[in-house]
N, C-alpha and C positions, 0 to 999 in steps of 0.2 A: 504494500500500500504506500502511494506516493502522498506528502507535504504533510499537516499536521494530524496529528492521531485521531484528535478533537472533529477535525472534520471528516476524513477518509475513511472512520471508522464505521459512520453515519453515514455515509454516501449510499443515497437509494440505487445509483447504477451501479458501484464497483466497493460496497460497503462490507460490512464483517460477513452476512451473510452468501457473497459470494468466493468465500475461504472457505473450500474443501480439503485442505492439505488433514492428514493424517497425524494418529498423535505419534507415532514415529518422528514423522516430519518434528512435530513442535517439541517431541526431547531432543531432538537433535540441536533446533536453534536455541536452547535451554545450554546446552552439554560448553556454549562460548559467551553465553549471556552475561555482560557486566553491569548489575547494578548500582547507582547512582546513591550519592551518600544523602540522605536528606538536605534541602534548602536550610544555609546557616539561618537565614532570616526567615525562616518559614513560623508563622503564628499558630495551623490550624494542621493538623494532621486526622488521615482517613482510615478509619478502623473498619476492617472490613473480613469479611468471611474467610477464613482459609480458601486457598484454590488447591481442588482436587483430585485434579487432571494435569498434562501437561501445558493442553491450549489455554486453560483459562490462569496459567500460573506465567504462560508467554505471553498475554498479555496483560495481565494485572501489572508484572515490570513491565512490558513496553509502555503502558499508560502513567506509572511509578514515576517512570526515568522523563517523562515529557512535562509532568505536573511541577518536577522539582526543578527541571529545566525553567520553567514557565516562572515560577516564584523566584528565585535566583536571578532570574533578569532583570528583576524591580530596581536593581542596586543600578544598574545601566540606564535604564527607560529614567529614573528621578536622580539623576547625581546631588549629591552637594553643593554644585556651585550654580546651580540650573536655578532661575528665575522664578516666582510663582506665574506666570501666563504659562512659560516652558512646561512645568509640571500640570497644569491644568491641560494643556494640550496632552501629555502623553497620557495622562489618566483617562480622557475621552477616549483616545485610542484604544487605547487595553480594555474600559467597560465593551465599547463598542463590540472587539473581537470577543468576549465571554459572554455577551449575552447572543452572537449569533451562535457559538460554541453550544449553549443553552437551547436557541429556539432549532438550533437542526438537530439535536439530541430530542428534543420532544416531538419534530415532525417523524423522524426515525422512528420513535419507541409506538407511536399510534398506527404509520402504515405498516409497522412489522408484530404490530400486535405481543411486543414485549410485556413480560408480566414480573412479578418480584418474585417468582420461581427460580433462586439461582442454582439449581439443580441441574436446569438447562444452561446448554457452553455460552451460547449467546448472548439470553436474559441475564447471565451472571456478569459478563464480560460489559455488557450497556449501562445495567444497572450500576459498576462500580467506576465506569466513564459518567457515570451523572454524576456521581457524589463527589467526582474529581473536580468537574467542574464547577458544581456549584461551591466547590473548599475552592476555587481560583477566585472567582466572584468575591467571594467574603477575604480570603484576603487583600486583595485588591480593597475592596473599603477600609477595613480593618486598619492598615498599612498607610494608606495615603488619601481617605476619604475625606482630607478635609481639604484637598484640591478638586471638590467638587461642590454643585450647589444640588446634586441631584437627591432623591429621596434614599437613605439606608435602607437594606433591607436584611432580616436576621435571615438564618439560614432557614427557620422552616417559613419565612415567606417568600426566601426563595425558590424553593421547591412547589410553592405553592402558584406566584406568579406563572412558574414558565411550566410547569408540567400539572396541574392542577391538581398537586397531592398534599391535600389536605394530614397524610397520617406519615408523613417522611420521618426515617425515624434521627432526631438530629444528633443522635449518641453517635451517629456513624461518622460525624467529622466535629475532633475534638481539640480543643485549647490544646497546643502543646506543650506540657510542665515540665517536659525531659530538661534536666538538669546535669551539668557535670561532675562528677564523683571527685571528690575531693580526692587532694594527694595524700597519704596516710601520712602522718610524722606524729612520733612517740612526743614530741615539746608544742605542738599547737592544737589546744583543743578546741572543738567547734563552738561556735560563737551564739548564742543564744541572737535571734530575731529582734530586729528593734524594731518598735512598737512607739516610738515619736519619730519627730523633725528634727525633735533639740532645738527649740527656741531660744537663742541666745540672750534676749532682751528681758527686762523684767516688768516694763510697762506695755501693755499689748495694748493701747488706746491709740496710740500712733498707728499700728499695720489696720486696726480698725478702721480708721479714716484713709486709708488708703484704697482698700477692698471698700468702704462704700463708694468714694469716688470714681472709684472703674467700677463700680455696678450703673452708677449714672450716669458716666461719662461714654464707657463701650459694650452694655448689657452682659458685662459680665458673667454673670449668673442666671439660669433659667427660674420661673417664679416658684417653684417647688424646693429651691436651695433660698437659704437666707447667706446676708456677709458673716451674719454671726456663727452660726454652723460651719461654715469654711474657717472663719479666726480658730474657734473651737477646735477641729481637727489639726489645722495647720498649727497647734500652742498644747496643743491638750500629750501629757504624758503617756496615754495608751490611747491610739488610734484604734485601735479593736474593741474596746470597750465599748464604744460609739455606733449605736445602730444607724444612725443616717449615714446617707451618702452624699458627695456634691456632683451635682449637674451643671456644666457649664452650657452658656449661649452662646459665649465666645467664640471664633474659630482655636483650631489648634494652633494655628501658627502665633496669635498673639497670647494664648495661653502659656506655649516655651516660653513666649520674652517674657512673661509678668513673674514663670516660676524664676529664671534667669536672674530678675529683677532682685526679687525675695531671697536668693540664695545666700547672700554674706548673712543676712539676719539668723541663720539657722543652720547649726551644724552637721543636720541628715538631709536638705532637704535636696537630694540624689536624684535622676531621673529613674533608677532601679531603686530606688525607696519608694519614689511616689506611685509606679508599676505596682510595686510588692504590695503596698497597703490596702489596696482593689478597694479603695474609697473614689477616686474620679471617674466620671462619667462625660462624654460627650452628652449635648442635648438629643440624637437617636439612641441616645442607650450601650454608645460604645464604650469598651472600658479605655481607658487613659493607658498605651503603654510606655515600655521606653523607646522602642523603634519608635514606633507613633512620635512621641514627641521630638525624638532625635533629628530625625525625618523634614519635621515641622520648623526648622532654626531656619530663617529668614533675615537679611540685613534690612530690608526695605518693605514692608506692607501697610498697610492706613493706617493703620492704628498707633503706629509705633511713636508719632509725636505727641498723642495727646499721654499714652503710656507713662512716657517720658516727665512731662509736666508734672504728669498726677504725683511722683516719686520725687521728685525736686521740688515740690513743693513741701513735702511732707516731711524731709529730712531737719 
């Protein structure tokens, strides 16, 4: 099959269903198979059935190796030094290409009468090309959705949008929490979780007036979050303690400068702290990560002068 998996798989003239090759054939192209290390940057990982057979195990990696390809490109398609219009254009690209990915994977699965029997080589092989794609979709938001103005959507509406399945089951593409194994040494022992920012200061009326003035000056905060619930968490000694959470209205991008801003006042307050704490929220309901926000470091966007005021005045 010629040019992307995503499409050629799903091709009503030359698609999976016209692959008679034998399961001879498919251990054989098994027996030289290299698969692909997971995307370093990759957010959402696809939990899925064992494969059986040889065919549906040659292509669960062929579709593997193309997925991590796919996500690993991110780091190319949004460099660092790329412009917010530049990243706005390449984000329209990549939706663009996942969601025809999406809509020929659902005209496929209806004229081929594919069912969630992955018992069968094919129904197993399509069905785990959807879940791929719709895990491309979500990271794509996930990653760089705040170079768009378009509507989020969580994973079982996206199943739902483009394949009209109401009962997708969303455990099959999951947060990835894989973490790296510490090095063992008999003199460093592990470090208990921190559970503040480490507020350095000892009067918090000052960052209070800061945080209301960017709630009026750049809508800060969505109406379900107060400044004072954000002071609270961002000062408060056990952020776990705290059943609320904060929703920002802000974009991401002026959200890094404002953490950016706040950062000398507070001795934790890390891009992999503020991740860990799974207290921030985009206004769709995204969680705040550190890619997310790393991502999001901008020298020039609107906001950044009144920002700027709001903080020099306040000093």
């Amino acid at each position: 099959m010629k040019g992307s998996i995503f499409s050629s798989l799903v091709s009503i003239t030359n698609g999976l269903h016209r692959d008679n090759r034998q399961e001879k054939d498919f251990k054989f192209l098994l027996s030289d198979f290299k698969l692909n290390q997971k995307a370093n940057n990759a957010v959402f990982k696809v939990t899925f059935k064992k494969p059986l057979n040889a065919k549906k195990e040659y292509y669960q990696k062929l579709i593997f190796n193309e997925t991590e390809n796919a996500v690993a490109s991110f780091a190319k398609e949004f460099p660092k030094n790329a412009t917010t219009p530049e990243n706005k254009y390449s984000y329209t690209i990549l939706l663009n290409k996942f969601d025809k990915y999406l809509n020929d994977i659902s005209t496929y699965i209806n004229k081929r009468g594919v069912t969630a029997d992955l018992n069968n080589d094919d129904n197993y092989i399509i069905n785990y090309l959807k879940a791929s794609v719709i895990r491309l979709y979500s990271e794509l938001q996930e990653q760089y959705g705040q170079f768009s103005e378009n509507t989020k959507f969580s994973i079982s509406e996206i199943a739902e949008k483009y394949f009209n399945d109401e009962t997708f089951d969303v455990s099959l593409i999951e947060k990835n929490t894989t973490k790296k194994v510490a090095t063992k040494t008999i003199s460093k022992l592990k470090s208990l979780p921190k559970t503040s920012f480490a507020f350095k200061g000892k009067d918090k009326s000052n960052l209070l007036k800061v945080l209301e003035q960017l709630q009026i000056k750049i809508d800060l905060l969505e109406n379900r979050t107060t400044t004072k619930q954000l002071l609270e968490i961002l000062t408060t000694d056990d952020f776990t303690s705290l059943s609320f959470n904060i929703y920002f209205e802000a974009n991401t991008t002026a959200i890094r400068y404002i953490f950016d801003k706040l950062k000398p006042q507070f001795k934790n307050l890390k891009l992999s702290e503020i991740e860990r704490s799974n207290k921030f929220y985009t206004k769709n309901d995204f969680e705040l990560t550190a890619q997310n926000l790393s991502s999001s470091k901008q020298y020039t966007f609107k906001e950044k002068e009144t920002i700027d005021n709001i903080f020099k005045q306040m000093q």
